[in-house]
C-alpha positions as CSV (number, residue, x, y, z in Angstrom):
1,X,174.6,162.8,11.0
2,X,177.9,162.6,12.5
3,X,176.9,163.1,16.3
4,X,174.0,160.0,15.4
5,X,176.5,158.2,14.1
6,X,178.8,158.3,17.1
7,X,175.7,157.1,19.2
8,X,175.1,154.7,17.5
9,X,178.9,153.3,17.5
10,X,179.0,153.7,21.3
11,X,176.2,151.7,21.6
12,X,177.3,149.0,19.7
13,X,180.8,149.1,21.3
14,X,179.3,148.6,24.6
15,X,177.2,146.0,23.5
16,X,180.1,144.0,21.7
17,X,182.4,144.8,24.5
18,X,180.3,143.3,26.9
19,X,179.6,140.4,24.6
20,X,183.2,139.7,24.3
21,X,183.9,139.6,27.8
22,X,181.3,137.3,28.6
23,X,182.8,134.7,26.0
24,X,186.1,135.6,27.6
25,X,187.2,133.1,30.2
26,X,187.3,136.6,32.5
27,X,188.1,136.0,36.4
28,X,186.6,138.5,38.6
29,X,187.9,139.6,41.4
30,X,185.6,142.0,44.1
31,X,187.8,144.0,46.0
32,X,188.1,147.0,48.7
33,X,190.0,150.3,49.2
34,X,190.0,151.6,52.2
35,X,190.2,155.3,52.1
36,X,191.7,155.2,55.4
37,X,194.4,153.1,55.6
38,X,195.3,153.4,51.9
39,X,194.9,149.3,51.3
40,X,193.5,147.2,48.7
41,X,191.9,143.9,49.8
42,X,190.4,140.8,47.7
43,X,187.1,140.0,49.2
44,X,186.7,136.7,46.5
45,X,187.8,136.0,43.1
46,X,185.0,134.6,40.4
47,X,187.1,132.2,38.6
48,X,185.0,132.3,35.0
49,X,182.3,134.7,35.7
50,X,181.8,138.3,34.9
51,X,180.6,140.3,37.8
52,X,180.2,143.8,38.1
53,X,178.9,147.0,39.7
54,X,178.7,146.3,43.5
55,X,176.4,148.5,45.6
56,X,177.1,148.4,49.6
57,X,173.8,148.7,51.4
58,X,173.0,150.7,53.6
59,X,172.7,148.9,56.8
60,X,176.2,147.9,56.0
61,X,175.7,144.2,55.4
62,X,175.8,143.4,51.9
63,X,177.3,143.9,48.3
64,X,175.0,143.4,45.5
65,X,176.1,143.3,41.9
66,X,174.9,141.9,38.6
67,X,176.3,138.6,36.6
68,X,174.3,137.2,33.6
69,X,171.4,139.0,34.1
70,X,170.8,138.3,37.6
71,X,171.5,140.4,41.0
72,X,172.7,138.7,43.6
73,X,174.4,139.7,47.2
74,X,177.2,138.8,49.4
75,X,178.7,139.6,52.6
76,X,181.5,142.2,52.6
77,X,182.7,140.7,56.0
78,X,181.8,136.9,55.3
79,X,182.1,136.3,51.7
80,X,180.7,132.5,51.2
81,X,178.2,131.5,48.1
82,X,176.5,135.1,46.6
83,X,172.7,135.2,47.0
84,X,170.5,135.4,44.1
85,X,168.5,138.2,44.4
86,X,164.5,137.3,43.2
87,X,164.0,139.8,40.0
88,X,161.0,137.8,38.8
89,X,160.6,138.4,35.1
90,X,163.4,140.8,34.7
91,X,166.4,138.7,33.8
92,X,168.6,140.8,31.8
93,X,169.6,143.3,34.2
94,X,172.8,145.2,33.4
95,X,175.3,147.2,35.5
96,X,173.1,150.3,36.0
97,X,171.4,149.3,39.5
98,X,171.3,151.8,42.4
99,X,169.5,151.6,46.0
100,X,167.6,153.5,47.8
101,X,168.6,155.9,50.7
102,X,166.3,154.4,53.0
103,X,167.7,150.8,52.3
104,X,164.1,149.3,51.6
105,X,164.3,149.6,47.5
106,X,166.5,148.7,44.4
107,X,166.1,150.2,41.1
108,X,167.5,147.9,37.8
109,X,167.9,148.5,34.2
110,X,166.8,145.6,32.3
111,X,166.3,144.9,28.8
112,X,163.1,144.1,28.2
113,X,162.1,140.7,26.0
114,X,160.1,142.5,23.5
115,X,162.9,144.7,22.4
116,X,165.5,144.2,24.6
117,X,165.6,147.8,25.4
118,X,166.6,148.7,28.7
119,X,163.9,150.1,31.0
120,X,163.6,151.2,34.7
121,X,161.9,149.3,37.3
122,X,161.7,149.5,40.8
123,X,161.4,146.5,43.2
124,X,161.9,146.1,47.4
125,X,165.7,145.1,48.3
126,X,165.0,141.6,49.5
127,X,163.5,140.6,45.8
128,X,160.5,140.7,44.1
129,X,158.2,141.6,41.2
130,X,160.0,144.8,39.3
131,X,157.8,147.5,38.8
132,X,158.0,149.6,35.4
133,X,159.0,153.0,35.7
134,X,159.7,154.1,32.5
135,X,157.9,153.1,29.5
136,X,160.3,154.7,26.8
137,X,163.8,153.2,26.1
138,X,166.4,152.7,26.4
139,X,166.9,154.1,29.9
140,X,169.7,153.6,32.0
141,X,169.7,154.2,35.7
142,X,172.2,155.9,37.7
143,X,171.2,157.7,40.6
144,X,168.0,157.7,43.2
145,X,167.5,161.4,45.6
146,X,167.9,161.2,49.1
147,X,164.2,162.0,49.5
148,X,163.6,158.9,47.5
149,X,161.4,160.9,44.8
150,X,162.9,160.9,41.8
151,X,165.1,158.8,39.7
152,X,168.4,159.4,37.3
153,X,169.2,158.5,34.3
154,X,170.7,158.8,31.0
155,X,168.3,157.6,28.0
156,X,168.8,158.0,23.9
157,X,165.9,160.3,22.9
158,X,165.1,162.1,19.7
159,X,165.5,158.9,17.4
160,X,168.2,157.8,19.5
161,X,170.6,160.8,18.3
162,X,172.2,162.3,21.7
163,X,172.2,160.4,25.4
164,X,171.1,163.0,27.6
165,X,170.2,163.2,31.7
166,X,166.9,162.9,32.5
167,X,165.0,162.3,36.2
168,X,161.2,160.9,36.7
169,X,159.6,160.5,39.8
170,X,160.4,157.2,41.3
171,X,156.9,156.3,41.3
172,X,156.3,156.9,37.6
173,X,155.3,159.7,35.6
174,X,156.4,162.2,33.2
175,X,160.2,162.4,32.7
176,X,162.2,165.6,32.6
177,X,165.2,166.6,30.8
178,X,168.1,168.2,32.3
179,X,170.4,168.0,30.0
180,X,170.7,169.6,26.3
181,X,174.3,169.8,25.1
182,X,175.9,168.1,22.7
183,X,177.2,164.7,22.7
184,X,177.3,162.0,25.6
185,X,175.9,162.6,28.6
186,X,176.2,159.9,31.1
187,X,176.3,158.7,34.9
188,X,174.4,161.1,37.1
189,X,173.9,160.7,40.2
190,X,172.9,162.8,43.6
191,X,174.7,164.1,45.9
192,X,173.7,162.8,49.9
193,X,172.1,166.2,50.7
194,X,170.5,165.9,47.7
195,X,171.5,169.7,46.2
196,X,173.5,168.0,43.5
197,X,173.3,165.7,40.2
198,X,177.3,164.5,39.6
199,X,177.3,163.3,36.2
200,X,179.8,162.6,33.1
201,X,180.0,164.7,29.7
202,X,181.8,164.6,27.0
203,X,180.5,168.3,26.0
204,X,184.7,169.5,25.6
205,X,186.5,166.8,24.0
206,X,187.3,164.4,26.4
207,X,185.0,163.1,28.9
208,X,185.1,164.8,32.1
209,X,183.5,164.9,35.4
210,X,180.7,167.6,36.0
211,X,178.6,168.7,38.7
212,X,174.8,170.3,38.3
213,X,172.0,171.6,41.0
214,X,169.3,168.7,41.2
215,X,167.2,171.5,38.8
216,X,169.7,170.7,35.9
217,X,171.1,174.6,36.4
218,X,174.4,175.5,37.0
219,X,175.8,172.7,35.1
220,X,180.0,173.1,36.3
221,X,183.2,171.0,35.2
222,X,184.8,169.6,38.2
223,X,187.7,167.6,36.1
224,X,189.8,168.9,33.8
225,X,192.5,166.3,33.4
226,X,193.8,166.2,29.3
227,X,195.1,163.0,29.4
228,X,192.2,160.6,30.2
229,X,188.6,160.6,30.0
230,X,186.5,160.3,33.7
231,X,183.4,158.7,34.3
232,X,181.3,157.3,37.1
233,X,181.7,160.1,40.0
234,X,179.7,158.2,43.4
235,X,180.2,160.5,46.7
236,X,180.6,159.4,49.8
237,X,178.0,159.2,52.0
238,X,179.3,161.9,54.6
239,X,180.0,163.7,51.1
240,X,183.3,164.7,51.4
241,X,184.8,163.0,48.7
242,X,184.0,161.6,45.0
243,X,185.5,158.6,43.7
244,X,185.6,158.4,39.3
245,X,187.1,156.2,36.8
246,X,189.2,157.4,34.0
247,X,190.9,155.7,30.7
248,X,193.9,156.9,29.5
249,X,193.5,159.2,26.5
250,X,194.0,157.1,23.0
251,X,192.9,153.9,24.8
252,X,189.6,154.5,23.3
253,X,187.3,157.2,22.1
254,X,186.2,159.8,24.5
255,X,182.4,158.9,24.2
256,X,183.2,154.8,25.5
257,X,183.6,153.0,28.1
258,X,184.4,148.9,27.5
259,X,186.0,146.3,29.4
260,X,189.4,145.2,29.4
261,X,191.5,147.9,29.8
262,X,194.2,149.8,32.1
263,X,192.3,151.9,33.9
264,X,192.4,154.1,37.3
265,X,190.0,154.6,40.3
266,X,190.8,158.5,41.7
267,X,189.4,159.9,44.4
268,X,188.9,163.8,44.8
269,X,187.4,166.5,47.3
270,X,183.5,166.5,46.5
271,X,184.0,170.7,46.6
272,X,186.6,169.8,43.4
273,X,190.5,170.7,43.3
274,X,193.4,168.1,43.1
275,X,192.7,164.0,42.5
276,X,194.5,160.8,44.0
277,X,195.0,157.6,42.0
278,X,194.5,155.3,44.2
279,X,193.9,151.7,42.2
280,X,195.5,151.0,39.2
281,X,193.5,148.4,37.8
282,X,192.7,146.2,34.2
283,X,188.8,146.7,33.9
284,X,186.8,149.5,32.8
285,X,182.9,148.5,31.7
286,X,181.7,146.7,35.4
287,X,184.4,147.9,37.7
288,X,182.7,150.4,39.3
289,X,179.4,152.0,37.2
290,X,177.3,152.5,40.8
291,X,177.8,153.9,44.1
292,X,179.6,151.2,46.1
293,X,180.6,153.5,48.8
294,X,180.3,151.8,52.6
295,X,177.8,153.8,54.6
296,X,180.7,154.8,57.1
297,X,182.4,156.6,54.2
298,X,185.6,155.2,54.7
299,X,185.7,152.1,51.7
300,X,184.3,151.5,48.5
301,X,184.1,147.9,46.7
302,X,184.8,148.0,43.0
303,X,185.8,144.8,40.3
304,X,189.1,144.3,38.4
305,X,189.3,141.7,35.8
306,X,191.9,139.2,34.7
307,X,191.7,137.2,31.5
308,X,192.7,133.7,31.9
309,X,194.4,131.6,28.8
């Protein structure tokens, strides 16, 4: 009863969270690191609108995050006017969007009308009609193989007691569960040579960065840091390196992750070992819950927030 009724609170936390923040006169800003050079840059600020979760393409051109329900794009080199993204019917799309390796496909989590449970759909990068892939919810998307067979994801099952990882292949079908320990399970996604499913539990106390074979065996903690909770590991494309968000332990409970806090982007080897902070940022929920990695390897685009009086 306990572990449901942590769910259950982590769910509504999130939801409130993100709530909040929308009735929040919130300023986003889309910035860059460059892994390189060691330099933050602003690509454009969002004076009163809530982005989040960029994705770089692959051909290099574009970012593409969510706001209000809606994708849209914009150019990392260029930044005018974003680009609304055609999603047909599926309007309430949240952070959890991820492309495809071959750069032809996006995948979205959107809450569906009749329940407004999120579900995964499928749908070609330049817009279109979404294309249901899973049926039960809620499902929430986080990582698409290199092959471009199957699909990632964390989903509430068993009466919505325990978020576990589960994969489907990306043109429908039965799901499979990889995951069976206890508490919150979240953010997996694969590795470029496919091998690898980097994901976040909370399975010893804090939530910590973990690594598993694309089977779901060998399931290994790669963080062990007992002052903050890490989520969201995204490799690099040359997968060399892992960039992860933590919170500082007592900030919140181990099992969320909401908006509007201090928070850290570190980077580490993707083989494990020592991290590097390298952004200190107010955000959290939005800054950076997909891969937003450049296909070069050497940048990533994330969001920091600013609440305005």
């Amino acid at each position: 009863m306990k572990k449901a009724l942590l769910t259950l609170v982590a769910v509504l936390c999130a939801i409130c969270c993100a709530d909040a923040q929308q009735r929040t006169k919130t300023t986003s800003v889309l910035e860059i690191y460059d892994v390189t050079t060691g330099t933050r840059t602003v690509l454009k600020e969002f004076p009163n609108l809530l982005i989040e979760a960029p994705n770089w393409t692959m051909d290099g051109k574009w970012l593409i995050f969510n706001s209000r329900g809606r994708l849209y794009r914009i150019s990392p080199t260029n930044p005018g006017e974003p680009e609304l993204i055609n999603t047909d019917f599926a309007g309430n799309c949240n952070n959890d969007h991820v492309l495809s390796f071959d750069g032809k496909s996006i995948a979205i989590s959107h809450g569906t009308k009749e329940d407004r449970r999120s579900r995964i759909y499928t749908l070609p990068i330049e817009g279109g009609t979404p294309r249901l892939i899973t049926p039960l919810a809620p499902s929430y998307l986080h990582g698409w193989s290199p092959d471009g067979k199957m699909l990632a994801y964390c989903a509430f099952r068993d009466n919505n007691k325990i978020q576990d990882i589960y994969v489907i292949p990306a043109e429908g079908g039965e799901e499979i569960r990889l995951t069976t320990a206890e508490g919150l399970d979240d953010g997996p996604e694969y590795s470029p040579d496919g091998k690898y499913i980097w994901f976040n539990s909370v399975r010893t106390g804090l939530m910590q960065v973990w690594r598993m074979k694309a089977d779901g065996s060998e399931q290994t903690q790669m963080t062990f840091d007992e002052n903050s909770n890490a989520w969201f590991p995204h490799v690099s494309p040359d997968g060399k390196q892992v960039v992860y968000l933590i919170y500082h332990k007592g900030d919140l409970e181990p099992h969320q992750h909401v908006s509007n806090k201090n928070v850290e982007l570190r980077l580490m080897s993707a083989e494990g070992g020592d991290y590097k902070t390298v952004v200190k940022l107010f955000g959290g929920q939005g800054t950076i819950n997909v891969n937003s990695w450049s296909p070069d390897s050497k940048r990533f685009a994330f969001v920091s927030y600013r609440l305005e009086e």
